[in-house]
N, C-alpha and C positions, 0 to 999 in steps of 0.2 A: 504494500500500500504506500503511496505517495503523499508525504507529510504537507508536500507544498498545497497539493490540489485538496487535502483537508479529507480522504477519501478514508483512515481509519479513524478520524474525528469522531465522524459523522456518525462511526456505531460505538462508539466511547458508552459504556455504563453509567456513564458522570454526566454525560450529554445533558443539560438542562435541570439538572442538581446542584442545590446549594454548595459553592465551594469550600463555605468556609470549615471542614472537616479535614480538608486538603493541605489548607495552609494557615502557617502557623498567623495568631494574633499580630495585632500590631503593641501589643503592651507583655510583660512577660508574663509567662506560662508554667505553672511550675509540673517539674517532670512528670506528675501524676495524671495530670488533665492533658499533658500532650500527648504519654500512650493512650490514653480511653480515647480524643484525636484524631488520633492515626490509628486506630484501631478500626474506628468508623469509614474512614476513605477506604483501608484495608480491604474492609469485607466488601465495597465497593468495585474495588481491583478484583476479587476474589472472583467476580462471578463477570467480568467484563470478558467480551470475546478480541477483542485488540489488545488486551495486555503486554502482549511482547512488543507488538507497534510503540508504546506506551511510552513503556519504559526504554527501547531500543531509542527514541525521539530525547529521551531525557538524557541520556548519558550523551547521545552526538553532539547535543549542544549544552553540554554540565549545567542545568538548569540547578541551579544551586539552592530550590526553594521547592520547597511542597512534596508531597506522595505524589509519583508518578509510578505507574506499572505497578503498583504494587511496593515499593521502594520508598524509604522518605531521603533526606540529602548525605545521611552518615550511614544506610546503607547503599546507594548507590555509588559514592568515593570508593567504599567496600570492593563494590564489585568493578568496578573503574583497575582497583589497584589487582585483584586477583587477573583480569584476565593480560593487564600488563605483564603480571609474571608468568601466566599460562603462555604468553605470545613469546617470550623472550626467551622461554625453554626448550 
């Protein structure tokens, strides 16, 4: 699917759902209310059928903010840094 033309957008689970589950407040958040949070976008991802589009969209351009795919920003660096080491071996 082609991020430009919007083509796995368009069947996004999140499509036309409240974001703010996704991303985090504008004031701070104490760790307890950001996994229940990200828990809720979570289950969100969980049942989305673009999920790998998703998340694949968020690592190409290090979206440094929100659950995307399933992922929030300190696991996707995660995954950012394993398949660096996966590619270099």
């Amino acid at each position: 699917m082609d991020v430009q033309t919007g083509s796995w957008w368009d069947l996004a689970a999140c499509r036309g759902q409240d974001a703010t589950p996704f991303f985090a407040p504008s004031y701070f958040e104490r760790r307890a209310d950001k996994l229940a949070r990200e828990a809720v976008a979570k289950s969100v991802c969980l049942r989305c059928p673009v999920r790998d589009a998703c998340l694949e969209h968020a690592l190409g351009t290090r979206d440094p903010h929100g659950v995307w795919g399933g992922m929030n920003e300190a696991e996707r660096r995660a995954e950012l840094r394993r398949r660096r080491v996966t590619a270099a071996s």
